[in-house]
PDBQT receptor file of N, H, CA, C and O in Angstrom, charges set to zero:
ATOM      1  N   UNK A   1     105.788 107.711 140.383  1.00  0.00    +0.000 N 
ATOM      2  CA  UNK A   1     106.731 106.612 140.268  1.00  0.00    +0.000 C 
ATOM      3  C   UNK A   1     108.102 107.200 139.938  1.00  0.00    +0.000 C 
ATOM      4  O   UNK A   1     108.275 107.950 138.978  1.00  0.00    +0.000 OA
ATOM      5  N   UNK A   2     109.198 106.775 140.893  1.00  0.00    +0.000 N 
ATOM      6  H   UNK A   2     109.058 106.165 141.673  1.00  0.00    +0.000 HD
ATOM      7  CA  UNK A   2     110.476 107.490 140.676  1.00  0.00    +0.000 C 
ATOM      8  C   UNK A   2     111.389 106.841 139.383  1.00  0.00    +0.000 C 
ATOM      9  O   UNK A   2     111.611 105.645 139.574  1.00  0.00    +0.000 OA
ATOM     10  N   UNK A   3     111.875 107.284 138.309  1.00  0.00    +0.000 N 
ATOM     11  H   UNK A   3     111.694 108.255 138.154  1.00  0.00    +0.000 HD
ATOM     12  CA  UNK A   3     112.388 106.830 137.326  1.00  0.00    +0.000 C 
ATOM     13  C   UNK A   3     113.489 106.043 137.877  1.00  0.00    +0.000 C 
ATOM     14  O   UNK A   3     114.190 106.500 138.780  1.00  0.00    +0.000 OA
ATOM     15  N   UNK A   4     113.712 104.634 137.271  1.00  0.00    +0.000 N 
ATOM     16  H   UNK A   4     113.142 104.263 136.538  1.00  0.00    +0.000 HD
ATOM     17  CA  UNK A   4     114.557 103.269 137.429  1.00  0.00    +0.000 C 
ATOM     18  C   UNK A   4     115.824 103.276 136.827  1.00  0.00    +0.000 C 
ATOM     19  O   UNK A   4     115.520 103.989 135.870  1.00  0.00    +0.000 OA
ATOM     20  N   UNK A   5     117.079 103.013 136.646  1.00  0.00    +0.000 N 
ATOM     21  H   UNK A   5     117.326 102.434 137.423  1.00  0.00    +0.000 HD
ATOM     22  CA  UNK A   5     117.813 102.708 135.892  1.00  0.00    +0.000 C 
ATOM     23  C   UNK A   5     117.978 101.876 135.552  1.00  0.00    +0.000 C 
ATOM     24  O   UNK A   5     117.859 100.850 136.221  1.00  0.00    +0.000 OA
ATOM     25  N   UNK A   6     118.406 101.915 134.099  1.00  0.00    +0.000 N 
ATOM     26  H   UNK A   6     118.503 102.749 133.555  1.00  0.00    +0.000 HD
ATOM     27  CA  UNK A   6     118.093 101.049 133.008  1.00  0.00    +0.000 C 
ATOM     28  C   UNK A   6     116.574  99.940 132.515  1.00  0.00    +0.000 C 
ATOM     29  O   UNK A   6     116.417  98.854 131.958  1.00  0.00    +0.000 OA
ATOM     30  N   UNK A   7     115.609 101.125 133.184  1.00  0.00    +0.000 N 
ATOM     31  H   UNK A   7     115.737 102.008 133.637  1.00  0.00    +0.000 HD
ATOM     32  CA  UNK A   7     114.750 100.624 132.556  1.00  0.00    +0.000 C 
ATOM     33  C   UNK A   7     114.191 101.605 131.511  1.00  0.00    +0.000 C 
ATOM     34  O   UNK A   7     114.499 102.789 131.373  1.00  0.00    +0.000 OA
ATOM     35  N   UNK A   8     113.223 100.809 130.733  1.00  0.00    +0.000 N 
ATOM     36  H   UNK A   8     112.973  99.848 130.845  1.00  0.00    +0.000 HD
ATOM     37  CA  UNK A   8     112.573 101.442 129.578  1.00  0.00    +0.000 C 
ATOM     38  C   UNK A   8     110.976 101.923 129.554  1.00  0.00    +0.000 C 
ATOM     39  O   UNK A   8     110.300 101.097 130.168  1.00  0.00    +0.000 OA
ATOM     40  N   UNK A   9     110.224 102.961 129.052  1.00  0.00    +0.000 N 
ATOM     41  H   UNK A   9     110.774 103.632 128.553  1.00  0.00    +0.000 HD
ATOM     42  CA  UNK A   9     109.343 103.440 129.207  1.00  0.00    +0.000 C 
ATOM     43  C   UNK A   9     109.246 103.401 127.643  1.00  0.00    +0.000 C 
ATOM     44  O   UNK A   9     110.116 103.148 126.810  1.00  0.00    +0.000 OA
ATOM     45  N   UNK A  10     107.522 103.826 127.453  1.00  0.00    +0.000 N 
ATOM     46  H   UNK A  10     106.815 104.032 128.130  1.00  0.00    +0.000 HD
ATOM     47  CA  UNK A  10     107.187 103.825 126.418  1.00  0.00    +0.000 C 
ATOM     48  C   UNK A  10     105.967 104.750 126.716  1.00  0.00    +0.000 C 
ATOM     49  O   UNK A  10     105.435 104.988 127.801  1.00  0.00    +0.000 OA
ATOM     50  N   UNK A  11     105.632 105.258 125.337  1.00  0.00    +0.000 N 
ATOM     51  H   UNK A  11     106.064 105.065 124.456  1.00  0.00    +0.000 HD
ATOM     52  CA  UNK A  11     104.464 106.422 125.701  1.00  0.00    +0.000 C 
ATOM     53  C   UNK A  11     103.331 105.648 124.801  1.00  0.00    +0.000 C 
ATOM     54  O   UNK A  11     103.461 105.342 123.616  1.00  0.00    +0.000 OA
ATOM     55  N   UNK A  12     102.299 105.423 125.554  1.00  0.00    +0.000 N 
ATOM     56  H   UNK A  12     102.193 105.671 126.516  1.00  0.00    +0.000 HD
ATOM     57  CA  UNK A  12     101.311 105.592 124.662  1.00  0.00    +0.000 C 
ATOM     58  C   UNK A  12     100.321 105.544 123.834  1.00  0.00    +0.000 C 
ATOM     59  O   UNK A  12      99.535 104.772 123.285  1.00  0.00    +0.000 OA
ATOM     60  N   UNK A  13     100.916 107.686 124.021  1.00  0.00    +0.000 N 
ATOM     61  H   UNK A  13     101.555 108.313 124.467  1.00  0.00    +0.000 HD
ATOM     62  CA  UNK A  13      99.974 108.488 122.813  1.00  0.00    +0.000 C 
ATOM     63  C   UNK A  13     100.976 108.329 121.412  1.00  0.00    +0.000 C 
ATOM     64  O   UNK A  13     100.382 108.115 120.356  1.00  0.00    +0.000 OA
ATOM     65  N   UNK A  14     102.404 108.422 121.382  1.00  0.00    +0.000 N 
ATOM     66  H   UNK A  14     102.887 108.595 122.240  1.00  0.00    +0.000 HD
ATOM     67  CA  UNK A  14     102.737 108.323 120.408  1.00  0.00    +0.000 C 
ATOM     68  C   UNK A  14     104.150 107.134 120.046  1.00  0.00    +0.000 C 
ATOM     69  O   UNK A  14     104.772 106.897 119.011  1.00  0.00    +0.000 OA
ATOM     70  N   UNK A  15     104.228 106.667 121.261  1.00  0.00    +0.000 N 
ATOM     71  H   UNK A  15     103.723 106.860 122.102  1.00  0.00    +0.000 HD
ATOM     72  CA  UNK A  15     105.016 104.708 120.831  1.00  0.00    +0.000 C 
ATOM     73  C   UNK A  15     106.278 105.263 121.143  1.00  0.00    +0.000 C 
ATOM     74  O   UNK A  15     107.100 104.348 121.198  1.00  0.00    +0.000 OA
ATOM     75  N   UNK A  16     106.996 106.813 121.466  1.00  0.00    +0.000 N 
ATOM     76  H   UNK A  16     106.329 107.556 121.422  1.00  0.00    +0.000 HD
ATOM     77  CA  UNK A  16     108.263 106.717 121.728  1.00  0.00    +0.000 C 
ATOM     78  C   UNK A  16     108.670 105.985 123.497  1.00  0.00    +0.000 C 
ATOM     79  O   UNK A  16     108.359 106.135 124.679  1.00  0.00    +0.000 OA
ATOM     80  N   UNK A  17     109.602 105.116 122.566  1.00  0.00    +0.000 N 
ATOM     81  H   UNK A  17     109.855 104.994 121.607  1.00  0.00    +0.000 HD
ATOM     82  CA  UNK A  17     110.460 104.531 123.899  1.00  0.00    +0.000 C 
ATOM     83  C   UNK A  17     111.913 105.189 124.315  1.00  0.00    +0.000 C 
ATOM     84  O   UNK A  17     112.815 105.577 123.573  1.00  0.00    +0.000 OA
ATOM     85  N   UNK A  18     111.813 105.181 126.078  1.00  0.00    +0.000 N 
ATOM     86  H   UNK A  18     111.079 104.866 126.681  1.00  0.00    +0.000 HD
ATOM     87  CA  UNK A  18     112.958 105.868 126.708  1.00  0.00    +0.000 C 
ATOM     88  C   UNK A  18     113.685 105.130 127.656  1.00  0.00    +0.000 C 
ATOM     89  O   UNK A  18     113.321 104.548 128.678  1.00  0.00    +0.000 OA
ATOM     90  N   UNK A  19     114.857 105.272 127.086  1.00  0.00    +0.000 N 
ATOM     91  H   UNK A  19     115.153 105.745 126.256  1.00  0.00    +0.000 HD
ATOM     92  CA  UNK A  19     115.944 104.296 128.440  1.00  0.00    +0.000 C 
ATOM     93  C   UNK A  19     116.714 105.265 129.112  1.00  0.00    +0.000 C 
ATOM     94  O   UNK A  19     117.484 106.056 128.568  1.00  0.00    +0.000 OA
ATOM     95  N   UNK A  20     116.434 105.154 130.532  1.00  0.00    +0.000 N 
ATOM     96  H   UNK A  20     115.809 104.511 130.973  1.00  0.00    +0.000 HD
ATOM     97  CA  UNK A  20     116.710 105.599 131.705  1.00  0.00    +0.000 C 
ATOM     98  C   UNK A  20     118.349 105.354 132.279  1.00  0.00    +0.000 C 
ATOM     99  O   UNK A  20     118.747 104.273 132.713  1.00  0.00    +0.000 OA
ATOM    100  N   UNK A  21     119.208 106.632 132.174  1.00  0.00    +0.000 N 
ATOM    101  H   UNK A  21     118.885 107.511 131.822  1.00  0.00    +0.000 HD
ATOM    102  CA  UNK A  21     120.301 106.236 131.896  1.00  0.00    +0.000 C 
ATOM    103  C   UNK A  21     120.751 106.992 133.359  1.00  0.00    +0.000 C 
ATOM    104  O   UNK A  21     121.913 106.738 133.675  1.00  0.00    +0.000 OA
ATOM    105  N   UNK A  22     120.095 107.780 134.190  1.00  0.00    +0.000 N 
ATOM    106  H   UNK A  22     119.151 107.986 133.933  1.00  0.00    +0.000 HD
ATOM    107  CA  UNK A  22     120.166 107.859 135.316  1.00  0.00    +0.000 C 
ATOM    108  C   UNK A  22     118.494 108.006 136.372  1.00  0.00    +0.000 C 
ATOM    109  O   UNK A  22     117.410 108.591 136.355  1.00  0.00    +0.000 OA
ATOM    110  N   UNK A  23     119.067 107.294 136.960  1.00  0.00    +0.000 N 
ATOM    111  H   UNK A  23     119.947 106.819 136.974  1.00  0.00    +0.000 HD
ATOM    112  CA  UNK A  23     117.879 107.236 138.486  1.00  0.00    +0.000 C 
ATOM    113  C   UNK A  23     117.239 108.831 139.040  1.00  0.00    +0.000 C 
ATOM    114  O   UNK A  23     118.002 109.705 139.451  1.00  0.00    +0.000 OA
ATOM    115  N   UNK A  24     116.120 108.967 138.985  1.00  0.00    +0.000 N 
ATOM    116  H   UNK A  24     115.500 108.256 138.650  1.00  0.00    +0.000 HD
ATOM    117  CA  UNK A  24     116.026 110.126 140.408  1.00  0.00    +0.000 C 
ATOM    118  C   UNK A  24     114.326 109.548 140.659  1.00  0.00    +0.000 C 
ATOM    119  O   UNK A  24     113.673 108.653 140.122  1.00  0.00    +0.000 OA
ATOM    120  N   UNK A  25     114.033 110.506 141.699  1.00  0.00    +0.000 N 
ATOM    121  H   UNK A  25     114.563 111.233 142.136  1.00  0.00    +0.000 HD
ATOM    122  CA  UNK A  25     112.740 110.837 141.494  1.00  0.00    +0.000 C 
ATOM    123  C   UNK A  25     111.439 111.242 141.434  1.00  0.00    +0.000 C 
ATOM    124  O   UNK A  25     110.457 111.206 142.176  1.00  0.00    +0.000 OA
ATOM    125  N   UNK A  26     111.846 111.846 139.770  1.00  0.00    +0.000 N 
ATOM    126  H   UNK A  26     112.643 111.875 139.167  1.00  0.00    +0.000 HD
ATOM    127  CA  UNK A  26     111.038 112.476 139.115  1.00  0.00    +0.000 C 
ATOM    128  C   UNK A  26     110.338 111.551 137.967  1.00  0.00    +0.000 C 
ATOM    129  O   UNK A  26     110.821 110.482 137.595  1.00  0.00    +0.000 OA
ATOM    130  N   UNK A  27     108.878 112.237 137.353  1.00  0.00    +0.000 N 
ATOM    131  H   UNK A  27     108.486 113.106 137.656  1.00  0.00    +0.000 HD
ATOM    132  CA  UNK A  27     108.369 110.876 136.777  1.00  0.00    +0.000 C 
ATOM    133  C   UNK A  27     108.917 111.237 135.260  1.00  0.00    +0.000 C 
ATOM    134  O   UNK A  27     109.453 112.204 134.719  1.00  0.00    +0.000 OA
ATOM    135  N   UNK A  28     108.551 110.127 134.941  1.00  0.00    +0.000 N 
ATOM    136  H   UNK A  28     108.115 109.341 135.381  1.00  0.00    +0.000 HD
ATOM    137  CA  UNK A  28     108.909 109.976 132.992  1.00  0.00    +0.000 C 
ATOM    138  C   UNK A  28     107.299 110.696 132.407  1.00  0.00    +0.000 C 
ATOM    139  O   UNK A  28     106.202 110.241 132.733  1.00  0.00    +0.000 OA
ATOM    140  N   UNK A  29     107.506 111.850 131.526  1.00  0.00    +0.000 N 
ATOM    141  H   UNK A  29     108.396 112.220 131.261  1.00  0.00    +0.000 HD
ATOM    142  CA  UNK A  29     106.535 111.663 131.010  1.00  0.00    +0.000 C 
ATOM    143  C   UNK A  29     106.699 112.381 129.591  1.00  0.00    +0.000 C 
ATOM    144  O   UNK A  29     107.525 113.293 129.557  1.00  0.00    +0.000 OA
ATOM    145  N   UNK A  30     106.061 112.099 128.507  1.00  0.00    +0.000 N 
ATOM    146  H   UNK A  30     105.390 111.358 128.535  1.00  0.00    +0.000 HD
ATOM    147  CA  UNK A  30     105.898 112.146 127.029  1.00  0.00    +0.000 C 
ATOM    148  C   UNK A  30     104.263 112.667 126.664  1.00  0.00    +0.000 C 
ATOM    149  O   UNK A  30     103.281 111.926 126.640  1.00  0.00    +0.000 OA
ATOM    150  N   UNK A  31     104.280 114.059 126.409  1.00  0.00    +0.000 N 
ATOM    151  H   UNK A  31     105.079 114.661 126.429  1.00  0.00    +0.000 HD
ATOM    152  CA  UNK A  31     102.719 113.983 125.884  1.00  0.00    +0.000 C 
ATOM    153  C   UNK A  31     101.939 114.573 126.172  1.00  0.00    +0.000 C 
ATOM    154  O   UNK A  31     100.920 114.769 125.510  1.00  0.00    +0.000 OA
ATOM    155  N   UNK A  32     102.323 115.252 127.776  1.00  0.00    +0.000 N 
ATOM    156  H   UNK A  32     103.150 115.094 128.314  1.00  0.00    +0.000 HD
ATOM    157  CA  UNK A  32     101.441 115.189 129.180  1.00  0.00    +0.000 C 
ATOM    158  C   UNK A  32     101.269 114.764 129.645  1.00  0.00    +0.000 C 
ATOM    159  O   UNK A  32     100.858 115.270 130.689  1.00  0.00    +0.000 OA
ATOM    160  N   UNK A  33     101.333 113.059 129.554  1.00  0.00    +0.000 N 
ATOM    161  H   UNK A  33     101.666 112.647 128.706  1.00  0.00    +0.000 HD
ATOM    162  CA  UNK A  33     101.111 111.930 130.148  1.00  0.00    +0.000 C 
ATOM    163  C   UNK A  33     102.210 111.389 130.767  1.00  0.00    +0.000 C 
ATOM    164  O   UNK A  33     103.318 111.601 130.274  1.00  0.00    +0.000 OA
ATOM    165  N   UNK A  34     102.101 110.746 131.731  1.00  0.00    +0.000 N 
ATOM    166  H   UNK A  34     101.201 110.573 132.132  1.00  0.00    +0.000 HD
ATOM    167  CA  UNK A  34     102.930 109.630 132.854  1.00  0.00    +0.000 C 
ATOM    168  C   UNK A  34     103.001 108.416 131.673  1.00  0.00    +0.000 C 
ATOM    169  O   UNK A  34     101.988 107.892 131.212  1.00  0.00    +0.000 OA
ATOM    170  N   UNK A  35     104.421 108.056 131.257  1.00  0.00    +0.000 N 
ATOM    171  H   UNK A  35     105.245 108.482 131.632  1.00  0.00    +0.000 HD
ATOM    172  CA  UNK A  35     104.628 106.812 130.057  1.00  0.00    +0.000 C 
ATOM    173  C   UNK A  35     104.443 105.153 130.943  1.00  0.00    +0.000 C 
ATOM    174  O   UNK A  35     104.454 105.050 132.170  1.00  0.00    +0.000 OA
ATOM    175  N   UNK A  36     104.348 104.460 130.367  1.00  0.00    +0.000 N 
ATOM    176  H   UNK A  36     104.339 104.544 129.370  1.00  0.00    +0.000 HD
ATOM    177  CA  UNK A  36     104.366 103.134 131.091  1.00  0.00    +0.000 C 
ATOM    178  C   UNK A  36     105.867 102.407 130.712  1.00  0.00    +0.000 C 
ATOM    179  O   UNK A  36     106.619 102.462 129.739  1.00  0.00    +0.000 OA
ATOM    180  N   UNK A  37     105.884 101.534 132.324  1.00  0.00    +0.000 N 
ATOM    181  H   UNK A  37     105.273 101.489 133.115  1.00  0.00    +0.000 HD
ATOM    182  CA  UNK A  37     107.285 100.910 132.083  1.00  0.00    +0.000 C 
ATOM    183  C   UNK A  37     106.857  99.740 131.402  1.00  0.00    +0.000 C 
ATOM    184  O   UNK A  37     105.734  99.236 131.398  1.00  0.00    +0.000 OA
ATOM    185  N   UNK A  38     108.063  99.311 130.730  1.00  0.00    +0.000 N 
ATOM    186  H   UNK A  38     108.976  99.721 130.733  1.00  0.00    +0.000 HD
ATOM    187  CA  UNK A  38     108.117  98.035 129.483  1.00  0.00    +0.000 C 
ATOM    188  C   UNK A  38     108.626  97.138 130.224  1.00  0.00    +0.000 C 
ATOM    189  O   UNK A  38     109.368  97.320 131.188  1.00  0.00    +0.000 OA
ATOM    190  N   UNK A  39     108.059  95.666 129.593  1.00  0.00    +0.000 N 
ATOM    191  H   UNK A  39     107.455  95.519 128.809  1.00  0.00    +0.000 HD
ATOM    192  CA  UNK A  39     107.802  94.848 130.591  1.00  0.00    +0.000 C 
ATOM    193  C   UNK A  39     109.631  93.779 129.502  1.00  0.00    +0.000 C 
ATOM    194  O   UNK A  39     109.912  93.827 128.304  1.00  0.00    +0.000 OA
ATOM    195  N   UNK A  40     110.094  93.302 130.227  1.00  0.00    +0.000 N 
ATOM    196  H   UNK A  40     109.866  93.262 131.199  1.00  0.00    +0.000 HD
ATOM    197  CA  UNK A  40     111.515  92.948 129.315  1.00  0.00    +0.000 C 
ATOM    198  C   UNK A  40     110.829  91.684 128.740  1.00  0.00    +0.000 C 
ATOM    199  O   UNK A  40     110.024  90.904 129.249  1.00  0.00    +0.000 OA
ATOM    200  N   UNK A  41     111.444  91.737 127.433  1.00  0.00    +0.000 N 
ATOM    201  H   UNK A  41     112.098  92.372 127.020  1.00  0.00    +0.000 HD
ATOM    202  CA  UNK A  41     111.357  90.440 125.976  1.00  0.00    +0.000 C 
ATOM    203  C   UNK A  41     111.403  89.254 127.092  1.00  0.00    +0.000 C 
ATOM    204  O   UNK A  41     111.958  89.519 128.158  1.00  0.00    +0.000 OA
ATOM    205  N   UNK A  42     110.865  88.005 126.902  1.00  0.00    +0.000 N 
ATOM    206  H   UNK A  42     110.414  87.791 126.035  1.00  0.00    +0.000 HD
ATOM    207  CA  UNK A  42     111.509  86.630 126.910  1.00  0.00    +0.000 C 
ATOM    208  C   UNK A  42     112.096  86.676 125.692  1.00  0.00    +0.000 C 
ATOM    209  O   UNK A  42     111.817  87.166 124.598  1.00  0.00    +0.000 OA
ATOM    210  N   UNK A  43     113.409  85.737 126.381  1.00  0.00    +0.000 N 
ATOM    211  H   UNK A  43     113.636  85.339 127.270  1.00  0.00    +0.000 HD
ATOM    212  CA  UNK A  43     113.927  85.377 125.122  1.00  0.00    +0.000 C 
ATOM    213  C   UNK A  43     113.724  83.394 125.438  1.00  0.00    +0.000 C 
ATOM    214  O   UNK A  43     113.585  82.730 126.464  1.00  0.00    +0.000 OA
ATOM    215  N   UNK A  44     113.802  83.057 124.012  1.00  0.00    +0.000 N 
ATOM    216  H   UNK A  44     113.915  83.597 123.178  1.00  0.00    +0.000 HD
ATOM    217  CA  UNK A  44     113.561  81.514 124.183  1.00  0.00    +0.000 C 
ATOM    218  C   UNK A  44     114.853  80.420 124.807  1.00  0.00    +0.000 C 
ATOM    219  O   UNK A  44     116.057  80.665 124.737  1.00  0.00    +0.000 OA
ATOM    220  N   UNK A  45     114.366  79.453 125.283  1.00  0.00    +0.000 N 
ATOM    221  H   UNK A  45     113.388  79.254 125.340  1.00  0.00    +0.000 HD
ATOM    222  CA  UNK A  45     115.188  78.722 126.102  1.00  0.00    +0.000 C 
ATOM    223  C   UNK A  45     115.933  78.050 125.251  1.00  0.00    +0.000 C 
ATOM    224  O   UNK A  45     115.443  77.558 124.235  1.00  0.00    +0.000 OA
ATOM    225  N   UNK A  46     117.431  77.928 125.613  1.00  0.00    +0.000 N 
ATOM    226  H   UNK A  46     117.828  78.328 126.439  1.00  0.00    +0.000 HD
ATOM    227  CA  UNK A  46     117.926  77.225 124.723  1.00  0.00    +0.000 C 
ATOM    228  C   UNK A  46     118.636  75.433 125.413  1.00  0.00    +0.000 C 
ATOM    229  O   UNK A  46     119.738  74.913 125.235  1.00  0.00    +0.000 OA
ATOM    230  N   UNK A  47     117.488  74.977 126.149  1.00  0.00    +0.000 N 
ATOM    231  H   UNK A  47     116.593  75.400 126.293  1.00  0.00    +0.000 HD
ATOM    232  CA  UNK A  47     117.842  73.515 126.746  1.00  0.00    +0.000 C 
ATOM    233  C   UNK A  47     117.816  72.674 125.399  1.00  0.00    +0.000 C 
ATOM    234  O   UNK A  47     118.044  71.465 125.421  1.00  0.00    +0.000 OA
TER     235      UNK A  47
């Protein structure tokens, strides 16, 4: 998976999160492991 900009990854084996401040691609990884992308907050509606 080619790293995104401005998205965020998270590892884990040990919970560090990474924001992707340039694009290529090469993968994200922390650990030895390939990190998973973070899925963005809802935020609540304000109707």
């Amino acid at each position: 998976m080619a790293s995104q900009l401005g998205k965020r990854y998270r590892c884990t084996v040990c919970g560090t999160e990474i924001l992707c401040v340039k694009a290529g691609t090469g993968e994200v990884t922390c650990c030895g492991q390939a990190v998973e992308l973070q899925e963005p907050k809802k935020i609540p509606s304000s109707d």
